[in-house]
Backbone as a chain_set.jsonl record, in Angstrom:
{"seq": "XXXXXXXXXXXXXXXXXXXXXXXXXXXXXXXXXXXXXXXXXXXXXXXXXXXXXXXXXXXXXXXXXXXXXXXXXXXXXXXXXXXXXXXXXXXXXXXXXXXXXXXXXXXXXXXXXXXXXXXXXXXXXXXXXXXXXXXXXXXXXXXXXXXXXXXXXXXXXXXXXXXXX", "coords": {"N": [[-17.034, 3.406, -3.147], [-20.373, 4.226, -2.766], [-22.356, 6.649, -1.531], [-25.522, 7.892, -0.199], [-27.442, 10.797, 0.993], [-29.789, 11.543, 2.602], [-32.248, 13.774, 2.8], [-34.497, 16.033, 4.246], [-36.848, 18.344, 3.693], [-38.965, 20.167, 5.189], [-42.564, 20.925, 5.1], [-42.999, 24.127, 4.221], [-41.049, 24.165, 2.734], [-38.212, 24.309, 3.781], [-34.713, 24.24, 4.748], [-31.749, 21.97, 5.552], [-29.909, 20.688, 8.736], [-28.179, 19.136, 8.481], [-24.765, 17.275, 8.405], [-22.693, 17.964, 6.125], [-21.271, 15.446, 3.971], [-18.031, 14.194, 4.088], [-14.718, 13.268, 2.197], [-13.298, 10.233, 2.752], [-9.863, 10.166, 4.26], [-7.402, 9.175, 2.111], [-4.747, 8.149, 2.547], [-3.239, 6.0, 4.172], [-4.925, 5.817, 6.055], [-8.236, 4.617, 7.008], [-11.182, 4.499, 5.059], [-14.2, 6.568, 6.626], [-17.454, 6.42, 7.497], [-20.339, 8.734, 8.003], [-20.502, 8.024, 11.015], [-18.034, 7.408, 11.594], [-17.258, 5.129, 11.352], [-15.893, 2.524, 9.832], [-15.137, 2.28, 6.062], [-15.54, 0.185, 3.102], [-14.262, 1.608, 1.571], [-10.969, 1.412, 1.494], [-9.893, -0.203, -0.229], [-9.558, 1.566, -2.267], [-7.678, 3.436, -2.094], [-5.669, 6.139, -2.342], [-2.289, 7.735, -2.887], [-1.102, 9.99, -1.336], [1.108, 10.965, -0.599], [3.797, 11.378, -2.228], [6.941, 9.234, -2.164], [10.064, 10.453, -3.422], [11.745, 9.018, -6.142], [14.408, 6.705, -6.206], [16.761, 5.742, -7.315], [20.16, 3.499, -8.47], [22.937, 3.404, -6.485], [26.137, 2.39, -6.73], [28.06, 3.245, -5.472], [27.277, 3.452, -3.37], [27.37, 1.799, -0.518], [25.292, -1.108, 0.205], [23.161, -1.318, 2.84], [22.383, -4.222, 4.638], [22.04, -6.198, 2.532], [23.146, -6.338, -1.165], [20.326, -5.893, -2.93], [19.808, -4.905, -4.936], [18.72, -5.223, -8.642], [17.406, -7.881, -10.635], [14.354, -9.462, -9.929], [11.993, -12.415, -9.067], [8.425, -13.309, -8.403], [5.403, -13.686, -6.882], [2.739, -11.858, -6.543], [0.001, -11.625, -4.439], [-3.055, -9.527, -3.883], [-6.065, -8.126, -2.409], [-8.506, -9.698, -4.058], [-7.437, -11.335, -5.948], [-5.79, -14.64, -6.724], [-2.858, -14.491, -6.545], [-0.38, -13.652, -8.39], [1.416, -13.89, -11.14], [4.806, -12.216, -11.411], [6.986, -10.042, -12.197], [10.02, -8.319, -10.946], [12.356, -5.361, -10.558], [14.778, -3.75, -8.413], [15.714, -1.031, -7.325], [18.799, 0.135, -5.303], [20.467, 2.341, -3.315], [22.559, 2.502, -0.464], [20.453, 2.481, 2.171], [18.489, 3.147, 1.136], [15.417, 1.949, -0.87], [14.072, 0.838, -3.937], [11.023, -0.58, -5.536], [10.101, -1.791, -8.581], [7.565, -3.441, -9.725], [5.611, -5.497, -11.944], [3.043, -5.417, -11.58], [-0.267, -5.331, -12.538], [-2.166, -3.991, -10.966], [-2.701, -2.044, -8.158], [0.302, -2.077, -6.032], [2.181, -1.613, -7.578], [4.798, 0.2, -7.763], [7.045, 0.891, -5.048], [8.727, 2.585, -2.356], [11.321, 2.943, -0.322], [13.084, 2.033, 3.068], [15.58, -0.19, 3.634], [17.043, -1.977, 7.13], [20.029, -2.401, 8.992], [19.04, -5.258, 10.359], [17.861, -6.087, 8.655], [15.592, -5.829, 7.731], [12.669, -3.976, 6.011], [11.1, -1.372, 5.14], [8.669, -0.132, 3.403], [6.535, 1.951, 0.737], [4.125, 1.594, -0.816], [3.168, 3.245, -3.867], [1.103, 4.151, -5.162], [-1.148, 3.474, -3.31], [-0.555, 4.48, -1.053], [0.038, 3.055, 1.1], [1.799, 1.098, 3.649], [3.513, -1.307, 3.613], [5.255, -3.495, 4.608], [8.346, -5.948, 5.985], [7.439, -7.891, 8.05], [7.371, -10.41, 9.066], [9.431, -11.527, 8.875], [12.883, -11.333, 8.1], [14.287, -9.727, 4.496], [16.849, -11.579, 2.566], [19.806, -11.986, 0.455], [18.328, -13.178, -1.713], [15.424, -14.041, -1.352], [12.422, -12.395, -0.627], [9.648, -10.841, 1.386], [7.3, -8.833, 1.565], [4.461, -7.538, 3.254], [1.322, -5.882, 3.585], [-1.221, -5.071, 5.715], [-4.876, -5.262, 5.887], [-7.877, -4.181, 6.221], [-10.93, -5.172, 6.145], [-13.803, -4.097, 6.545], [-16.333, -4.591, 5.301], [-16.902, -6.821, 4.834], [-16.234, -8.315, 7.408], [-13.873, -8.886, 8.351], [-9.899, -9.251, 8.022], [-7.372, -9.323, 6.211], [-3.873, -10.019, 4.774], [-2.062, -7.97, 1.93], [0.206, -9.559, -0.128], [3.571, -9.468, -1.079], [6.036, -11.78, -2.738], [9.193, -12.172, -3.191], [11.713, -13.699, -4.846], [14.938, -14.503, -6.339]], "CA": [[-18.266, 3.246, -2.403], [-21.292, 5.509, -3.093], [-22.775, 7.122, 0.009], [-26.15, 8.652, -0.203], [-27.405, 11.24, 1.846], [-31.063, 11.814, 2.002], [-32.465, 15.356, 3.447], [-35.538, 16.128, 4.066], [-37.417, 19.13, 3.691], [-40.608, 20.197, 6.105], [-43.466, 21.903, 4.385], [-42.256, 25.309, 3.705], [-39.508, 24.58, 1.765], [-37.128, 24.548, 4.696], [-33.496, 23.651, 4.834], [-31.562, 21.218, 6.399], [-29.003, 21.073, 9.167], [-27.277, 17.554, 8.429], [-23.558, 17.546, 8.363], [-22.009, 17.607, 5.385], [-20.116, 14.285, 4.088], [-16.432, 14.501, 3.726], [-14.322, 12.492, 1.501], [-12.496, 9.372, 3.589], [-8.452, 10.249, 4.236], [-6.454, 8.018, 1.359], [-3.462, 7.889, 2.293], [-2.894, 4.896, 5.096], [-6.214, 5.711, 6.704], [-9.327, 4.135, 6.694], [-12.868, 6.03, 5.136], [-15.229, 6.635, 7.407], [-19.072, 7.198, 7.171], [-20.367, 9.879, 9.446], [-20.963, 7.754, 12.375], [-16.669, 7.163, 11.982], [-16.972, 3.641, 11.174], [-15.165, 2.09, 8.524], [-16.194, 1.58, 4.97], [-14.99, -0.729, 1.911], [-13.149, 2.626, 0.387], [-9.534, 0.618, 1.995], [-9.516, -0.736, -1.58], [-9.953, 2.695, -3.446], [-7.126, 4.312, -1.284], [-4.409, 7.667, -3.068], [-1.16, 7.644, -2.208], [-1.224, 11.432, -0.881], [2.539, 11.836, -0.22], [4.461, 10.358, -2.898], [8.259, 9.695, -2.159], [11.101, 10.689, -4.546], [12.277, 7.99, -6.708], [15.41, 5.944, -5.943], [18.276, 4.994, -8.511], [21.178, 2.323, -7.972], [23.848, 3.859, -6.839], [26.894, 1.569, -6.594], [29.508, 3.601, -4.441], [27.076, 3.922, -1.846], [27.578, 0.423, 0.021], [24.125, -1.265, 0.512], [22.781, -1.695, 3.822], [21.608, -5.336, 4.741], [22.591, -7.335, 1.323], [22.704, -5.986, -2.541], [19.174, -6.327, -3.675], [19.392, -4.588, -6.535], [18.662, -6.192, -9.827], [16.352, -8.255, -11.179], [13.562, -10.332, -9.366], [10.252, -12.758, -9.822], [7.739, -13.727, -7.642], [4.353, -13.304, -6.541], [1.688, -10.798, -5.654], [-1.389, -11.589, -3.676], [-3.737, -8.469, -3.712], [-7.023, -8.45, -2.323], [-9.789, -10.322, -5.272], [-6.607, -12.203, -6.893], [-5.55, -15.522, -6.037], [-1.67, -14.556, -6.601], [-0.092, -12.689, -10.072], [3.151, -13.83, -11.182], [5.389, -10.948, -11.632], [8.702, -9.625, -12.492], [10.132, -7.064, -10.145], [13.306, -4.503, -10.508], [14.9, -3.045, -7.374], [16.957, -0.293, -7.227], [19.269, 0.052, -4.361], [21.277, 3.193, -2.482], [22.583, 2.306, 0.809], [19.347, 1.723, 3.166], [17.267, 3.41, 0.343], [15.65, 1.357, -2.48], [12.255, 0.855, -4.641], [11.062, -2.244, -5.966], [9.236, -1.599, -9.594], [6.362, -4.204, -10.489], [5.179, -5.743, -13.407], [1.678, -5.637, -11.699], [-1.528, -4.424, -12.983], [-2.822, -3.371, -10.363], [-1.617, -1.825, -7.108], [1.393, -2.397, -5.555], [3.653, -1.372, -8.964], [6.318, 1.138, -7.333], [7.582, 0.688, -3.653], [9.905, 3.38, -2.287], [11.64, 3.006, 1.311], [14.352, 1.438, 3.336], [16.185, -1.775, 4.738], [17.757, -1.693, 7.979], [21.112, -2.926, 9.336], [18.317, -6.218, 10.653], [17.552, -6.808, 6.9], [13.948, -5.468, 7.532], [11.978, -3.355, 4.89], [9.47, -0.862, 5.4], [8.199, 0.604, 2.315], [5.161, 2.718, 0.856], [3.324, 1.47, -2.151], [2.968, 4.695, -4.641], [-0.111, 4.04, -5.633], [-2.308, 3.939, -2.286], [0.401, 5.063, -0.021], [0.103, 2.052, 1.812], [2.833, 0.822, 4.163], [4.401, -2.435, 3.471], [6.934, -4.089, 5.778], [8.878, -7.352, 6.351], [7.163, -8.175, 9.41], [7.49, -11.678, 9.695], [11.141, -12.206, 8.825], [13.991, -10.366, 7.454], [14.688, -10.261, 3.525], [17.94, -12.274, 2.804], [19.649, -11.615, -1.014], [17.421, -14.007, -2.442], [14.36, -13.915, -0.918], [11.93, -11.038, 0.168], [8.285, -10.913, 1.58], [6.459, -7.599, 2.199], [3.135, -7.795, 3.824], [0.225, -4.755, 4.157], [-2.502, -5.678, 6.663], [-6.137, -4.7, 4.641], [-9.197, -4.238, 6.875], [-11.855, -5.445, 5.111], [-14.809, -3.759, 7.216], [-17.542, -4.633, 4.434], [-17.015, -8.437, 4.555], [-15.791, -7.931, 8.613], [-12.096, -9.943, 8.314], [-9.107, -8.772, 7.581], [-6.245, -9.786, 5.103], [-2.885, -9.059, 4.011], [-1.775, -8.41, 0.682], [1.509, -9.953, -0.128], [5.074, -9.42, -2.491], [7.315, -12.466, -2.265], [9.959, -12.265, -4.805], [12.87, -14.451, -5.13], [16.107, -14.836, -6.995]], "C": [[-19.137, 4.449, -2.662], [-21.884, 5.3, -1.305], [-23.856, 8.402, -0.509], [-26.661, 9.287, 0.728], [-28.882, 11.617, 1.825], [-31.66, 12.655, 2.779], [-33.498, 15.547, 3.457], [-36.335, 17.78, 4.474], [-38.583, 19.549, 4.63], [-41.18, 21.573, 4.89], [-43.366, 22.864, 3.718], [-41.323, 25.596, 2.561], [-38.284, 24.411, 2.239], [-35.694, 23.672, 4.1], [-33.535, 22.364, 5.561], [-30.034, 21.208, 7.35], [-28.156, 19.895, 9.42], [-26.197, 18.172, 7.981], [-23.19, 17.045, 6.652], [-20.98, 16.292, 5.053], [-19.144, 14.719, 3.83], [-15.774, 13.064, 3.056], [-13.366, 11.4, 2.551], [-10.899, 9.948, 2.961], [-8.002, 8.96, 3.421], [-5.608, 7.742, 1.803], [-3.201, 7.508, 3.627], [-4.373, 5.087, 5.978], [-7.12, 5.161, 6.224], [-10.566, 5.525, 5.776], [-13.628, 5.461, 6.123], [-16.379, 7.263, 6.978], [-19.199, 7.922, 8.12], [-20.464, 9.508, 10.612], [-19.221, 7.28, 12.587], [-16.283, 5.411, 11.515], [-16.343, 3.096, 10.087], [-15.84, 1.73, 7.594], [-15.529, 0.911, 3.65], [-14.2, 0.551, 1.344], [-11.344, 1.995, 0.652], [-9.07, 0.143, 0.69], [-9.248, 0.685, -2.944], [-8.757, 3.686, -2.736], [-5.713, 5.135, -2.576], [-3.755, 7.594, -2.398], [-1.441, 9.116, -2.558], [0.059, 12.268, -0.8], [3.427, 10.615, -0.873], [5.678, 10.228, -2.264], [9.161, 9.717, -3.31], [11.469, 9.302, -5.324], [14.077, 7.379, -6.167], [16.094, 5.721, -7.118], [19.206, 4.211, -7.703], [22.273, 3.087, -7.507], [25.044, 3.029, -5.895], [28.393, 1.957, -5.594], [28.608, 4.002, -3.503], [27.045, 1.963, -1.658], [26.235, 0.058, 0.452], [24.103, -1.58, 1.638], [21.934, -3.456, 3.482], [22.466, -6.45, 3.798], [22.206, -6.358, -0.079], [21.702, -6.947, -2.921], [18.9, -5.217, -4.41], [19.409, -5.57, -7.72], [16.776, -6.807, -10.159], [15.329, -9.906, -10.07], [12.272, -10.992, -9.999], [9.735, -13.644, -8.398], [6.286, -13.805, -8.095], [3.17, -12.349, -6.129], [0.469, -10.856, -5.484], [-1.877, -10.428, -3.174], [-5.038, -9.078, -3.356], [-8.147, -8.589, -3.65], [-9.024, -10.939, -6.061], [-5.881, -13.352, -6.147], [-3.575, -15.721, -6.508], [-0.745, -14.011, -8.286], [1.249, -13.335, -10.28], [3.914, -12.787, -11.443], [6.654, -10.895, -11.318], [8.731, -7.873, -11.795], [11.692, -6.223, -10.38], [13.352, -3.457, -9.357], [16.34, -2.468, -7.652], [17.292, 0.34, -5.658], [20.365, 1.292, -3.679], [21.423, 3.794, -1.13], [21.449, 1.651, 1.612], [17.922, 1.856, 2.225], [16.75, 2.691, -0.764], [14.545, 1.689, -2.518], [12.197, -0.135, -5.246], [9.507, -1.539, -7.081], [8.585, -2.721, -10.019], [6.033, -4.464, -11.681], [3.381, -6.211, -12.817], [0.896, -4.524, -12.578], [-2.674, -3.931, -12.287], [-2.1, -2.462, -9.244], [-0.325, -2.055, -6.707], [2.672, -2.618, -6.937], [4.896, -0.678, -9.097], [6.05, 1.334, -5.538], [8.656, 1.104, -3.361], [10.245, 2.873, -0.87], [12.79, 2.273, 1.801], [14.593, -0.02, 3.488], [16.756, -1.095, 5.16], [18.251, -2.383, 8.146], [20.354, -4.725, 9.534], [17.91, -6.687, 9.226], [15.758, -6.54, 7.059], [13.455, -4.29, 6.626], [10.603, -2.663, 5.322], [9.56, 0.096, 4.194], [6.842, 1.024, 1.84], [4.68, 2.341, -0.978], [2.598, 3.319, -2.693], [2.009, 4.555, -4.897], [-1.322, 4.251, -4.83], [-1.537, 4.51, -1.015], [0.265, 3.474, 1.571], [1.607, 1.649, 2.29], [3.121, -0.615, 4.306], [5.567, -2.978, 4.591], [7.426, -6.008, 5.251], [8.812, -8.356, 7.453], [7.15, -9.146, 9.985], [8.813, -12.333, 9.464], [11.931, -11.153, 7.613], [14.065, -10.861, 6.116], [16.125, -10.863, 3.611], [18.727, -11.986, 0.759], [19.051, -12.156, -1.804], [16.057, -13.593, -2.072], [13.585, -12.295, -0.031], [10.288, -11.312, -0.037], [7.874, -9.593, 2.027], [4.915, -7.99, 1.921], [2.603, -6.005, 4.085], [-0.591, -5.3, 4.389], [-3.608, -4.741, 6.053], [-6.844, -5.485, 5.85], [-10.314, -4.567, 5.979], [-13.21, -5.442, 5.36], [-16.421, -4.595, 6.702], [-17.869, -5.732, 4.377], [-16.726, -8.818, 6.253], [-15.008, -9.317, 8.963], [-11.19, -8.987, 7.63], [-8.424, -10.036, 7.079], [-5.269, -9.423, 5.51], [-2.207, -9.424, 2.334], [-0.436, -8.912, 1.141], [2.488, -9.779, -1.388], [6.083, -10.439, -1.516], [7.953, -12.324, -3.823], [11.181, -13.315, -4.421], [14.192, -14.568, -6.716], [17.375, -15.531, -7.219]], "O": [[-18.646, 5.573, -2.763], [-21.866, 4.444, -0.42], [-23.493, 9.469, -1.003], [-26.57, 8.617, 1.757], [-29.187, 12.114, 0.741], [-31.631, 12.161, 3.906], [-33.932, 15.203, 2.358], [-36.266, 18.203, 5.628], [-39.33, 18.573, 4.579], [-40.673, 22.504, 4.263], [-43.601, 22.734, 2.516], [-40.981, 26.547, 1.858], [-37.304, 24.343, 1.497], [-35.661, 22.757, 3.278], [-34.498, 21.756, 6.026], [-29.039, 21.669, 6.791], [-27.517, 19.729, 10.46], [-26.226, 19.231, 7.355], [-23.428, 15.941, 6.163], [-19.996, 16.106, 5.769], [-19.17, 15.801, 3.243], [-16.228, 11.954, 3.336], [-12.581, 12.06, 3.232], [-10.641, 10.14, 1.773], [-8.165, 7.838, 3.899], [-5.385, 6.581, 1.459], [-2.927, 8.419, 4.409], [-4.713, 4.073, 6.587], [-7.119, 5.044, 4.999], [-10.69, 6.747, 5.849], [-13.739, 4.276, 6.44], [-16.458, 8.294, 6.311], [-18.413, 7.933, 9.068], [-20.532, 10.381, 11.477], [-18.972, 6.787, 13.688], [-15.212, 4.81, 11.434], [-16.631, 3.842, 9.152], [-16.874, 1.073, 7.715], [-14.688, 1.721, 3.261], [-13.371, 0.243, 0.487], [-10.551, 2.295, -0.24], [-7.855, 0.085, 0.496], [-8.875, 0.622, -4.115], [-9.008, 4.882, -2.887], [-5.074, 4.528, -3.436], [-4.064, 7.401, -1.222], [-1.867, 9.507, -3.645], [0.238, 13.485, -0.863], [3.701, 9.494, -0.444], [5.823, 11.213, -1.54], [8.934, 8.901, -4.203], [11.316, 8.368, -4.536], [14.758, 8.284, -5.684], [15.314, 5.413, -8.02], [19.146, 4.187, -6.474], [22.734, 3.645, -8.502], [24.988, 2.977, -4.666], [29.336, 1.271, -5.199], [28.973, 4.89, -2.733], [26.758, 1.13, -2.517], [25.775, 0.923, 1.197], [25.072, -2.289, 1.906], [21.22, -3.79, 2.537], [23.282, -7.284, 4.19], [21.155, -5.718, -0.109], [21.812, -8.149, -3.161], [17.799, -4.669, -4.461], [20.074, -6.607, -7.701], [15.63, -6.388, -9.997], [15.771, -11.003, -9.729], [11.623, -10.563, -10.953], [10.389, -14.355, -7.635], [5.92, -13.944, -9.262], [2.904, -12.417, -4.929], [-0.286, -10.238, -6.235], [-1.386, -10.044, -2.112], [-5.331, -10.211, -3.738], [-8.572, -7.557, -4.168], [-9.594, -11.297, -7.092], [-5.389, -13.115, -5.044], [-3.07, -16.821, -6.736], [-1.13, -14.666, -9.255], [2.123, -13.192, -9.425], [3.11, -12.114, -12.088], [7.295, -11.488, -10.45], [8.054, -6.855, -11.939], [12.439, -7.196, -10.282], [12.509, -2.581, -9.168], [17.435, -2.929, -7.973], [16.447, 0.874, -4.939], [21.452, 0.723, -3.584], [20.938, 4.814, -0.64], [21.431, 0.428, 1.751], [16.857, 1.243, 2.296], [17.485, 2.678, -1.751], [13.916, 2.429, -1.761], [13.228, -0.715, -5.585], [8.435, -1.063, -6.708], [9.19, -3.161, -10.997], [6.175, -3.593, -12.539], [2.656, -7.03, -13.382], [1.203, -3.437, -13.066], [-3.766, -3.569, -12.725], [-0.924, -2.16, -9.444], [0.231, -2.384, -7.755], [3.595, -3.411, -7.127], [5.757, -0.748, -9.974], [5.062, 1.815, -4.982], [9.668, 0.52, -3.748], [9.313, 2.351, -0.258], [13.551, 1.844, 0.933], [13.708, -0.874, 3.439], [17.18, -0.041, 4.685], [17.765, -3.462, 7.805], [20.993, -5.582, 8.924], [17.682, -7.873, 8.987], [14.905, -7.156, 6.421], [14.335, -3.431, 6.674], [9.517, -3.12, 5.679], [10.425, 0.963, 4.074], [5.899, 0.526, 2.455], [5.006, 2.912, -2.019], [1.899, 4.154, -2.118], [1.772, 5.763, -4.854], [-2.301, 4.892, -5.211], [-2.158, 4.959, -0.052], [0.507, 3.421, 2.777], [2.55, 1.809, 1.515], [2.852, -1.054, 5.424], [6.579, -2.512, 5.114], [6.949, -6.848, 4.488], [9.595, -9.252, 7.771], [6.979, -9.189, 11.204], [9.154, -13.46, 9.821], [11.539, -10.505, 6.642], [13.984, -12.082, 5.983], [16.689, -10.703, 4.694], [17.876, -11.81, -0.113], [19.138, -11.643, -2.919], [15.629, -12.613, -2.682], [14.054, -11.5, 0.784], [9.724, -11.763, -1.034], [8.284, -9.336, 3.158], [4.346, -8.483, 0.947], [3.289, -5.126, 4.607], [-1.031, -6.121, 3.584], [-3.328, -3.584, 5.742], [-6.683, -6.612, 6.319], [-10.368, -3.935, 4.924], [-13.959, -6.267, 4.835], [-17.313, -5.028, 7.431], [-18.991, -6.002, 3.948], [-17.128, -9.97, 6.419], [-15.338, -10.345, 9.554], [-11.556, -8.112, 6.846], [-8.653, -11.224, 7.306], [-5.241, -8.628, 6.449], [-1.965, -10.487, 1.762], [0.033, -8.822, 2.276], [2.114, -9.96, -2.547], [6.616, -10.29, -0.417], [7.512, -12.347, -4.972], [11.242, -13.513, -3.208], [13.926, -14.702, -7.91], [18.043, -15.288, -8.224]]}, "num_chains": 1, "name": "protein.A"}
């Protein structure tokens, strides 16, 4: 989003005592224009705090169900009507990451499952937080949902990763 700021001078030459803009927080926050309000940057968002990478590791006992391996699904991002895509998850204990064959966002996903078979994970790319919020993965099947404000058009979304195997 461009954001102009327009200043105005009196006669003299004078200054001005308008606030400086500041860059909108990436990483799970909204941008805000100076009056705080939300602005289309939700799509342009930096993952700020990466997490470590994940590997398989097979003598730790997986929490939930072994979903490691190989997956294919879906990925509905906001301006695409669904991607097909091949996914690889690596799995140790509660910890995994689920690697993408997108081309856009949502291409590395670090974070857990819990004992409930639920998933909360952080897309590397905008730091976005992902979950399983409408039903537990199962070893086949898995849905992670991020809820996307979409101030500029005023509706919200959510993207989506279903994969199956």
């Amino acid at each position: 989003a461009i954001v102009a700021v327009a200043v105005g001078g009196g006669g003299g030459g004078g200054g001005s005592d308008a606030p400086a803009t500041t860059p909108p927080d990436n990483n799970g926050g909204t941008g805000t224009n100076n009056d705080n309000s939300p602005t289309c940057d939700d799509l342009n968002k930096v993952n700020k705090n990466p997490r470590p990478p994940v590997s398989n590791n097979p003598d730790n006992t997986p929490v939930c169900a072994d979903l490691s391996g190989q997956w294919s699904g879906t990925e509905d991002l906001i301006g695409d009507n669904g991607l097909s895509i091949t996914a690889t998850i690596a799995q140790d204990g509660d910890k995994l990451q689920i690697t993408t064959s997108s081309n856009k966002y949502g291409k590395v996903f670090i974070g857990t499952v819990d004992a409930n078979c639920n998933i909360n994970a952080y897309d590397q790319t905008t730091g976005e937080e992902w979950s399983t919020r409408y039903g537990p993965v199962t070893a086949s099947r898995i849905a992670l949902y991020d809820d996307i404000s979409i101030e500029c058009d005023g509706h919200s979304t959510s993207d989506s990763l279903i994969l199956s195997r």
